[in-house]
ROFIKE-451608 format. One record per residue: y, z, x of N, C-alpha, C in turn. Coordinates in Angstrom, 3 decimals, always signed. Example, Ala and Ser with C-alpha at 12.3 -4.5 7.8 and 13.67 -1.06 7.14 Angstrom:
// residues 2
-5.690  +7.800  +13.190  -4.500  +7.800  +12.300  -3.300  +7.800  +13.200
-2.250  +7.080  +12.850  -1.060  +7.140  +13.670  +0.030  +7.870  +12.900
//
This chain:
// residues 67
+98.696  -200.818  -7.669  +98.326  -199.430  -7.627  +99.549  -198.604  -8.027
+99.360  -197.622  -8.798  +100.389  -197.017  -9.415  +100.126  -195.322  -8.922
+101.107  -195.050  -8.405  +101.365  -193.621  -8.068  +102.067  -192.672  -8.871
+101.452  -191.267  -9.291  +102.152  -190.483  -10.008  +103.401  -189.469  -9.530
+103.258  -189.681  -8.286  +104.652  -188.808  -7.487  +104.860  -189.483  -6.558
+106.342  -189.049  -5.979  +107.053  -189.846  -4.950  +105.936  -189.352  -3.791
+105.160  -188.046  -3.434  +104.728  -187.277  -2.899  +103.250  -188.188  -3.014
+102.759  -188.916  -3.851  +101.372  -189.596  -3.872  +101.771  -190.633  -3.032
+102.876  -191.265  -3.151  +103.569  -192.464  -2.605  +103.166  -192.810  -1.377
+103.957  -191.731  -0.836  +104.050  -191.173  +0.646  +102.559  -190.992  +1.326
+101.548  -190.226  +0.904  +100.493  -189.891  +0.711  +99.365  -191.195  +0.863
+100.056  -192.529  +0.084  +98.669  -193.365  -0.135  +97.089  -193.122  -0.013
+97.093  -192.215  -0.942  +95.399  -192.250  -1.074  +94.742  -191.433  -0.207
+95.492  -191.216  +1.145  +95.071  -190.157  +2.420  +95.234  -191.264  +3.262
+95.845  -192.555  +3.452  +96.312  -193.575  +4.450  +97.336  -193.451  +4.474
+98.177  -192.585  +4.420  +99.926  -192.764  +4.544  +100.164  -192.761  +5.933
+99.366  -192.043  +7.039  +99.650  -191.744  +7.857  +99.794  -193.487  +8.851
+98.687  -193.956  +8.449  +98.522  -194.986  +9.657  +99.362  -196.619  +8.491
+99.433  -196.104  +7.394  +100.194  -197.210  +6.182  +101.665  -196.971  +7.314
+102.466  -195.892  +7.418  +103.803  -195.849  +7.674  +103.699  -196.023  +8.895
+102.861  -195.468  +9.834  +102.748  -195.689  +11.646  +102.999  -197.468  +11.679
+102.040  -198.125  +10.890  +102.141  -199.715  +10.791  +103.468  -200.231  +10.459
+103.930  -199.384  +9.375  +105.353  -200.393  +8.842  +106.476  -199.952  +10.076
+106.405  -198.735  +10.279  +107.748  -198.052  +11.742  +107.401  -199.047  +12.957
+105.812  -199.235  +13.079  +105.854  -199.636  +14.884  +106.273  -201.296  +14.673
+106.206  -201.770  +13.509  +106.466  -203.230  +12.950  +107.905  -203.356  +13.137
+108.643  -202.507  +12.180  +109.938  -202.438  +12.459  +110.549  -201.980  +13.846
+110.190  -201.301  +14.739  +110.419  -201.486  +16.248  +110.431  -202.323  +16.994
+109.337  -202.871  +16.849  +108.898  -204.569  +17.112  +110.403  -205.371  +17.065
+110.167  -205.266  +15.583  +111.323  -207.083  +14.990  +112.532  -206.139  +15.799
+113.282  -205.219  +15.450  +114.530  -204.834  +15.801  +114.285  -205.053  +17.816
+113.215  -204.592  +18.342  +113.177  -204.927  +19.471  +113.451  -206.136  +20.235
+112.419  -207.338  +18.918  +113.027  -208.646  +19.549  +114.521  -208.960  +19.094
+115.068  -208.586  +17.907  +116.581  -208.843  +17.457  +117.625  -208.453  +18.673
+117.280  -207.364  +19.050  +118.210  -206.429  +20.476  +118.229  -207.477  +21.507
+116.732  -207.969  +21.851  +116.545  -208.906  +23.330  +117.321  -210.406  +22.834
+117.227  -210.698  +21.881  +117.565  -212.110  +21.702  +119.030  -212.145  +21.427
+119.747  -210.915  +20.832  +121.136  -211.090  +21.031  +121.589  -210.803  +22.696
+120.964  -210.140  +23.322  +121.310  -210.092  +24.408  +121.194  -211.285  +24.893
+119.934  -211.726  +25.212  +119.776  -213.137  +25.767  +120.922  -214.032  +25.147
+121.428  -213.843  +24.115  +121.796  -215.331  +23.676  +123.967  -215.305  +24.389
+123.937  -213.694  +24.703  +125.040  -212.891  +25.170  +125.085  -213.665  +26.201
+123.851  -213.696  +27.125  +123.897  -213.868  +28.546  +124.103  -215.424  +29.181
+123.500  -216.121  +28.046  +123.656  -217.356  +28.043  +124.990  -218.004  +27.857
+125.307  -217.676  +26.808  +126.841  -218.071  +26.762  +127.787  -217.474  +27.914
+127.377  -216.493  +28.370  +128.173  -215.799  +29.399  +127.689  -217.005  +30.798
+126.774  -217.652  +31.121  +126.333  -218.348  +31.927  +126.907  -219.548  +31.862
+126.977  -220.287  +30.497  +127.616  -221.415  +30.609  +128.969  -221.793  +30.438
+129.696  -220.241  +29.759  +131.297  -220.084  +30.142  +131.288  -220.314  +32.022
+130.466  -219.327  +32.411  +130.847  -219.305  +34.022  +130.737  -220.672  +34.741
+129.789  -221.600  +34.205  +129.161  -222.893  +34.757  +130.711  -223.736  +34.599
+131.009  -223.691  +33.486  +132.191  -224.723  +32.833  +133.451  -224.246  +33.867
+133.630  -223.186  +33.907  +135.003  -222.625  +34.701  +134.564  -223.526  +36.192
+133.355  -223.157  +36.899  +133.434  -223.325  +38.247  +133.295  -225.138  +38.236
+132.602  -226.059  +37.363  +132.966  -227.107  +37.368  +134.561  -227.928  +37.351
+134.887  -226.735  +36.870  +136.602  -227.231  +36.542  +137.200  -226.366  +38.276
+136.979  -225.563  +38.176  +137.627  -225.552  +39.747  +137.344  -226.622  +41.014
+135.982  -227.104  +40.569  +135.827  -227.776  +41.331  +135.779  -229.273  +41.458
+135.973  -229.935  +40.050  +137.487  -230.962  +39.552  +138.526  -230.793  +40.171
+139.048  -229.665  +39.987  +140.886  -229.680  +40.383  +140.471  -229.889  +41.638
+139.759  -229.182  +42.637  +140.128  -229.508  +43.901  +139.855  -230.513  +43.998
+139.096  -231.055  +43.837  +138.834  -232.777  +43.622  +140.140  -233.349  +44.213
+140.726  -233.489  +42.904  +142.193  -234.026  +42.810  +142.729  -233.238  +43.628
+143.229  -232.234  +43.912  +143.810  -231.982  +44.723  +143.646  -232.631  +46.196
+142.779  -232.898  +46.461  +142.211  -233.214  +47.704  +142.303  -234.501  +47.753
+142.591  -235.632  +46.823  +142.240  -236.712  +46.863  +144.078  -236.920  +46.897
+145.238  -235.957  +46.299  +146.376  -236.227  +46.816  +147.036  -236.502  +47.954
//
């Protein structure tokens, strides 16, 4: 389909309204899950830094204790 103005573009036919509502609430969507999944993936690594530290503290005392 070929449009004669940037202004028909926009317009689609008299569907522009619910054409662009679809592509914006789409793009809210994906960027919504992009936001949650870097977070999540933040939180995770932040979880298994913390896991690794307290295993190792609780190695050393190990040894310590076994001196």
């Amino acid at each position: 389909m070929q449009f004669d103005s940037f202004a028909d573009f926009i317009a689609m036919g008299g569907y522009g309204f619910y054409v662009w509502l679809s592509f914006g609430s789409c793009a809210l969507i994906l960027l919504g899950i992009l936001f949650s999944s870097l977070n999540d993936t933040k939180r995770i690594f932040s979880s298994v830094k913390q896991q690794a530290q307290r295993e190792e503290r609780i190695k050393k005392a190990k040894q310590e204790a076994g001196q």
